[in-house]
Structure formats: C-alpha cells, structure tokens
C-alpha positions, 0 to 999 in steps of 0.5 A: 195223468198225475199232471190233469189232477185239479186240486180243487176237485180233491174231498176229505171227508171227517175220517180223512178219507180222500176221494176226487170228483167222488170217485178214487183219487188215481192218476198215473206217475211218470215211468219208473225203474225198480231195481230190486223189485217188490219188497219182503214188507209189500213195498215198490220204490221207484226211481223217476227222473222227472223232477217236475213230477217231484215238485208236483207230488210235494204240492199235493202233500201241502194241499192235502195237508201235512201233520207233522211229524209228516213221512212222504212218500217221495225222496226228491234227493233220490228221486224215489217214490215208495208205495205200498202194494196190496194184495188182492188190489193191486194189478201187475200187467205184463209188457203185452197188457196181461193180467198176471194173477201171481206176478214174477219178480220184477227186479230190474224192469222200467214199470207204468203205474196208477197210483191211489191215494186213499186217505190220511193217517196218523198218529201211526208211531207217533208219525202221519202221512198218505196211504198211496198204494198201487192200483195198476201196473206195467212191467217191462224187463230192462233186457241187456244185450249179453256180449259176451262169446261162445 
C-alpha cells in the first residue's frame, strides 16, 4: 500500500533511476474511478477522493526531488492522478482476478491499481518529472441499475 512506503528505503542512482530496497518502487493507490477510460496517448486519469492520498503522493515528489519546471502527475484540485500504461507491461485484471491479454474498454468502471515509479526525467520539452506507469490493474464496470419500463 501507498501508505507502508518508507522513504528512507527509496535509491537514485547516477541515471535517476529509482528503486525501493533494491527492487521496483510499486505500491498500491486508493481505488479509483476512470470515466473515459485508457486514452488514444496510452493514459489512465483517475479520480480518487482520498485527500490524504494526494498530500502523501506531493511528499513523495518532494522526496524524490523536483526539478522545476516540475509536471506531477497529481492534480489535487481535481483529485486526478495520471499515468502512463505500457504496452507489454502493464496487467488489466478483470473483477474475478482474470488476466485480460487484450483489455476491453474500461470507461465508466471503479479501477484497483499497482503503480511503478521507475525514474526521474527531464529536460523532456524543457519540463521534468516522474516516469509512473501502471504495473497491475482491477477493473470493475460501474453497473446502473436500467429503471426504465418495458
């Protein structure tokens, strides 16, 4: 879980790649909600209401250490998070735990996700930030009960 990260076990190395204990730095966010889904540039933005969640992942950024001009990947107005899915890396699950090899759409469903922050950029475009990707991921459709009539 996003909250069990201890800071002091996060590594830069020389290239600014970023590892935890040695290993990938995953951890779980708090559910989210995508409305639109995965978009045409490989993009997941979901929505978390968790606040907490918003001023730990600001924390992180700081401790990781922003170049400015610095592009998070959190909007906390918007309570929005945005991160990048790849292809051949990233792993949609369907509510039952299913590995989908070619995911539907998943518009309009409450999603589960293991991020992965794998290292610092920039300059890209004369901007720097955090390359967050999405390692693992729940779908789970956001049904609404038809009451219409035959």
């Amino acid at each position: 879980m996003w909250s069990d990260i201890d800071f002091s076990l996060i590594n830069i190395d020389e290239k600014d790649n970023i590892t935890y204990g040695g290993n990938p730095l995953r951890f779980q966010i708090p559910v989210g909600y995508t409305d639109v889904g995965v978009s045409e540039w490989s993009r997941l933005v979901l929505n978390i209401s968790d606040k907490s969640f918003f001023d730990w992942f600001a924390k992180l950024e700081d401790t990781l250490g922003k170049t400015e001009p610095f592009d998070s990947i959190i909007d906390i107005e918007q309570e929005t998070i945005n991160l990048k899915i790849v292809d051949k890396f990233s792993q949609f699950f369907d509510k039952d735990k299913n590995l989908k090899i070619d995911p539907p759409s998943i518009a309009d469903c409450n999603v589960h996700v293991i991020m992965e922050i794998t290292k610092k950029y920039g300059p890209f475009k004369d901007r720097y930030g955090l390359a967050c990707r999405v390692y693992q991921l729940v779908y789970i459709p956001n049904f609404t009960a038809w009451s219409g009539t035959d």
